[in-house]
N, C-alpha and C positions, 0 to 999 in steps of 0.2 A: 040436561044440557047436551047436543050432538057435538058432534065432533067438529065441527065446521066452525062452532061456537069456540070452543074450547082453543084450538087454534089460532082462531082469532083473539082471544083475550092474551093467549103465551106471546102470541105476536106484539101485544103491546106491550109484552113485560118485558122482553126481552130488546125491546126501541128502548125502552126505559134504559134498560143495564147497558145497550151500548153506548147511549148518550150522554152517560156521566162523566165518563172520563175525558170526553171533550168538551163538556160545561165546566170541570174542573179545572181543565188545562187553560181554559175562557177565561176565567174571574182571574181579575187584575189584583195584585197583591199576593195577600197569604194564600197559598194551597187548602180547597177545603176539599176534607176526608171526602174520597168517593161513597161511602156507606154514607154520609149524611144526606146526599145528590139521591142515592137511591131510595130511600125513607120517604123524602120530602116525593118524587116522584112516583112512588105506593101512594101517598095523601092527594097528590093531584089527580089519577087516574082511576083513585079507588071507589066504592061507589057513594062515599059523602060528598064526593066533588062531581069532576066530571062522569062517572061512572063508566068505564070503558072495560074494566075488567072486576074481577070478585075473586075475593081472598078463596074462599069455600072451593074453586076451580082449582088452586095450584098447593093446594095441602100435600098431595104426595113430594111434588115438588119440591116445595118447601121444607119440608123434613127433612129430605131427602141433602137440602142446600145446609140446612142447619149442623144434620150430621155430617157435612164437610167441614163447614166452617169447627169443629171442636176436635174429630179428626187431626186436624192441620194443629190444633192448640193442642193436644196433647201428641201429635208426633214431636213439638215445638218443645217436648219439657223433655229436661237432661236430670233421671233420678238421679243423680250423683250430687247434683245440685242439694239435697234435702240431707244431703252426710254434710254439709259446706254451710258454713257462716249464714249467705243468702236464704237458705232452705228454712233454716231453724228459725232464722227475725222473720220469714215469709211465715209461718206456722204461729210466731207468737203476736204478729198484726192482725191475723186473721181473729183469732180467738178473744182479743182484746175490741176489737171492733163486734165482734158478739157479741160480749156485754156487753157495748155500748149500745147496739142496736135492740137486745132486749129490754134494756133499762127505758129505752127512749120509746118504742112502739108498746110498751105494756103500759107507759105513763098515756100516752094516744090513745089506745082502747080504752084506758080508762075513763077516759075523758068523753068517749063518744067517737073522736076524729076516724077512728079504725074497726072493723068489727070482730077481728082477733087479728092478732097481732104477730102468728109464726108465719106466715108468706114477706107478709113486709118487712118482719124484721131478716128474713132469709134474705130478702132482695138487696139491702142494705148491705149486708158483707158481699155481694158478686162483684166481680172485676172482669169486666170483657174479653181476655186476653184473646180469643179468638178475629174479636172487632177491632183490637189495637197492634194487630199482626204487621196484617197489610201496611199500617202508616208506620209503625216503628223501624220496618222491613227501610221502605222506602226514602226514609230520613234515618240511615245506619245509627239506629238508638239503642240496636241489642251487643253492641260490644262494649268495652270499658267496663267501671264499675255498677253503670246505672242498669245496663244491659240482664245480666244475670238475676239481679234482687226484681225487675220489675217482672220477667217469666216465671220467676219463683213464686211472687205474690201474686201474679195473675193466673197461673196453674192453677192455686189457694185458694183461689176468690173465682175460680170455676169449679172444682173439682168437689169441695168443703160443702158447701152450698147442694150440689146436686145431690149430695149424700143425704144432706138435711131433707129435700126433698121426698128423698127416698125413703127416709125411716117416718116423719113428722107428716107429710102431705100425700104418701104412698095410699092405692086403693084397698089393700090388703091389712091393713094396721104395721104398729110398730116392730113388733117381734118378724113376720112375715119383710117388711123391709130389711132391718136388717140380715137375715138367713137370705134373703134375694140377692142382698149387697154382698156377702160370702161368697156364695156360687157363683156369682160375676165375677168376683176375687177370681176364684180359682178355675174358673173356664178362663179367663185373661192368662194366666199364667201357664196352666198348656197350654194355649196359642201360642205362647213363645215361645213354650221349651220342646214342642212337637218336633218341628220343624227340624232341629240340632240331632235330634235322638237318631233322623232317615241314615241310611247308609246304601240306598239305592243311588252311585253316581248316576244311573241313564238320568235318571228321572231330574238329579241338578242339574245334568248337562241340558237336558231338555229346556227348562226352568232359565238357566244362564242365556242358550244360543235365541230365547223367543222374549225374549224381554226386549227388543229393538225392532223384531220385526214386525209384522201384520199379527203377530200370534198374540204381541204383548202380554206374555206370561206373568210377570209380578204386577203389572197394575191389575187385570183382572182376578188376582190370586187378594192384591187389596183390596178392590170393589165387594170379592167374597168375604173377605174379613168382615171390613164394615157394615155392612149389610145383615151377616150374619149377628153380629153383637149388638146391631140393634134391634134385629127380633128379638134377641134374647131377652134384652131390656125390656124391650115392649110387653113380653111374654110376662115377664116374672112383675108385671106392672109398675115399672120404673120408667121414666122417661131416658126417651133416645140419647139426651147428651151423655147421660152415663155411659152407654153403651159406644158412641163416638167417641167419648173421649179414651176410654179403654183400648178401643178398635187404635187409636194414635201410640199413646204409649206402647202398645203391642207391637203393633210394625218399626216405631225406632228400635225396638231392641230385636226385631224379628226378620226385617227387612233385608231379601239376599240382593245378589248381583249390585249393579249400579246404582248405589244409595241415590247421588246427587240428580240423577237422570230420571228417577221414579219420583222425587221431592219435583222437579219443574214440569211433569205429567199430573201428580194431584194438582200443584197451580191451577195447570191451565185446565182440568177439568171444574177443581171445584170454583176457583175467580172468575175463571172465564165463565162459567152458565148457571151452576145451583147454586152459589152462595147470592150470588148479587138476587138470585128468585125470593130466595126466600128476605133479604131486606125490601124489596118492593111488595112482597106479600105482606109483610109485618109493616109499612108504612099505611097498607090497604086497611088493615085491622082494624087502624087506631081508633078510637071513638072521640073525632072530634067534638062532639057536641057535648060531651060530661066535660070536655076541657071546657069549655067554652062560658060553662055552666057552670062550673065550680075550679076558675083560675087558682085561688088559693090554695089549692091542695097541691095543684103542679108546682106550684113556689117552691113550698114545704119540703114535697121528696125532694127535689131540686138540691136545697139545700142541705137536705140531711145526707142527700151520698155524699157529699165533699165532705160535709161535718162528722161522720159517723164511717165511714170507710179511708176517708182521704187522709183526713188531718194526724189519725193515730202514727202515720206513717212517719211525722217532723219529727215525732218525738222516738218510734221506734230505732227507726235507722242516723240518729245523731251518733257524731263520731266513725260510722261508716260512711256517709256521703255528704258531702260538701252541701250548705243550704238552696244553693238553687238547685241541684240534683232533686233532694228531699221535698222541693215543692212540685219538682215534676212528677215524683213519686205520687206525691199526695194526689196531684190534676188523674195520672194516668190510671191509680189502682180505683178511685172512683167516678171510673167510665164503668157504665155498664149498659147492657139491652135486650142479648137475646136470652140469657134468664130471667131476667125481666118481662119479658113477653111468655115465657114459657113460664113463670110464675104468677101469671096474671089470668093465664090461662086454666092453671089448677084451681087457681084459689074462684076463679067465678064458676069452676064445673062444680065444684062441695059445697060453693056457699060458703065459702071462707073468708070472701072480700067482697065489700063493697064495688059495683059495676064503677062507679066514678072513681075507687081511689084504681082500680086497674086501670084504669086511663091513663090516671096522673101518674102513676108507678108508671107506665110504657112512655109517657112523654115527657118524664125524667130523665128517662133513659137518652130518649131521643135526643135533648137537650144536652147530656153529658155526652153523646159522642159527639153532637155539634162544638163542642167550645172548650172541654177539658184538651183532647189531644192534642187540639190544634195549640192552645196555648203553652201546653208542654215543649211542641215541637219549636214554640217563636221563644222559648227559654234556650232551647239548647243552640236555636241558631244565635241569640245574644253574645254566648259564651264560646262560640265557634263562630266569628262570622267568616261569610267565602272570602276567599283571597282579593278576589276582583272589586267586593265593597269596600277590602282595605287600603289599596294602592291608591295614588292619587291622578 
């Protein structure tokens, strides 16, 4: 492909990602998620449709857009949280939705419906919390009580998962995963603790005076972060979100000069261009035609993320949150997508998954960012409605 080509194809992905927000702002009624605008706009443009661009072109991209999107989710988690009530129920939903998810994909392989049953049931505990940022952000849902448990359980239901990944679907074996997961460990941890040890003021001063100007010193000082930990990841044959999402927690605790000021520069680098890439590349992906093909399976995942990630959540967090919190709980912790696509992807490079159920896994996914959040978000406006609907 030349460059002229390639161009042109970013050209229409990027029509795509600015169009969403004003077909959002369009539709009359409920607000729907811009990540679902972008998906559907990857399926129109991708080459099952109209064919205007191809996924295969914007893979650096895309990664690129992903390891923001997890970045931004693990700059998002406050470890203090997991010493805190929230952490510990976040730790014992997750685990409890593993057994449910082994018990119920191992009964599936049995059966035929699966052809092993460790990617599916991994996909099964994911919680998008990257995906459910932007709209939590935007409908003030991370304050109060609901705020804290659902970053808790969506850190959980990313973080838990890509470990599983790492040790169970890793290209090295099991032992080799975890001794990779170690070194990650502890390369994450000087990253954060380097930094403290400097006692060259020029060099903060330096650091402090260019973070505002043309020099942009901490954002590019991030961009080497991130970048850097995803090679690592790559290197030690772990997938990049490991390495993103490390790259986040590192700079919350590592991040000098002007926190708040470097937090609305990721924004608008990662919202504004790679993230919306990489959801119109992963719309491009999908394989319409196994959906089309074999509906029943999409039913099935469909059903099992609410049933198997969501629901544990009524009973976990009872006496903590009020029951309509608890259902929003349940809607938001089983949203999920882009492990879902990144496990859809493992599992069809080993031969772990059947090509159709990674369809339906990815258009699960799809499906739960279309209709869990939103429904989360029309609970909380129930319980809060605006002023101006209450007056007469």
């Amino acid at each position: 492909m030349d460059l002229t080509e390639s161009l042109d194809q970013l050209l229409v992905v990027v029509l795509v990602a600015a169009l969403a927000p004003l077909i959002a702002g369009l539709i009359p009624g409920r607000k729907l998620p811009q990540v679902v605008i972008l998906l559907v706009g990857g399926m129109l443009v991708g080459p099952e449709l109209l064919d205007l661009a191809d996924a295969d072109s914007l893979v650096l991209l895309s990664n690129v857009g992903l390891g923001f999107l997890f970045l931004l989710a693990g700059y998002e988690l406050e470890l203090e949280l997991f010493r805190q009530q929230a952490g510990r129920l976040a730790l014992l939903g997750w685990f409890v939705t593993l057994a449910v998810a082994t018990a119920v994909t191992g009964f599936l392989a049995w059966t035929g419906f699966v052809y092993a049953f460790v990617p599916v049931a991994l996909g099964l505990t994911t919680t998008a919390l990257g995906t459910l940022l932007p709209i939590l952000r935007e409908n003030d849902m991370l304050g109060g009580t609901l705020g804290p448990n659902i970053l808790a359980a969506g850190a959980v239901g990313e973080f838990l998962p890509v470990v599983g990944i790492a040790i169970f679907l890793g290209t090295n074996g099991e032992f080799q995963g975890i001794l990779s997961l170690a070194v990650m460990g502890a390369l994450a941890v000087v990253v954060t603790v380097a930094p403290r040890l400097g006692t060259d003021s020029r060099l903060a001063k330096i650091m402090d005076e260019g973070q505002h100007s043309t020099s942009q010193t901490t954002l590019r000082w991030t961009i080497v972060l991130l970048m850097g930990l995803l090679v690592l990841a790559s290197r030690f044959g772990l997938d990049v979100v490991l390495g993103a999402f490390l790259a986040g927690v590192v700079l919350r605790q590592w991040a000098p000069g002007d926190v708040e000021a470097l937090e609305d520069k990721l924004d608008a680098i990662g919202y504004g261009f790679f993230i919306p890439i990489f959801f119109v590349s992963s719309g491009m992906s999908l394989d319409l035609q196994s959906i089309v093909d074999a509906p029943a399976r999409l039913v099935v995942f469909f059903i099992l993320l609410i049933a198997v990630r969501g629901l544990p959540s009524m009973l976990i967090y009872r006496g903590v949150l009020e029951p309509r919190e608890r259902l929003q709980m349940t809607l938001l912790t089983a949203t999920a997508l882009p492990l879902l696509v990144a496990l859809a992807a493992i599992g069809l490079d080993s031969g772990h998954m059947l090509p159709e159920n990674a369809a339906a896994l990815v258009g699960a996914g799809v499906l739960s960012v279309m209709f869990f959040p939103a429904a989360a978000v029309q609970l909380g406006r129930a319980r809060h409605p605006h002023p101006e609907a209450a007056s007469p």
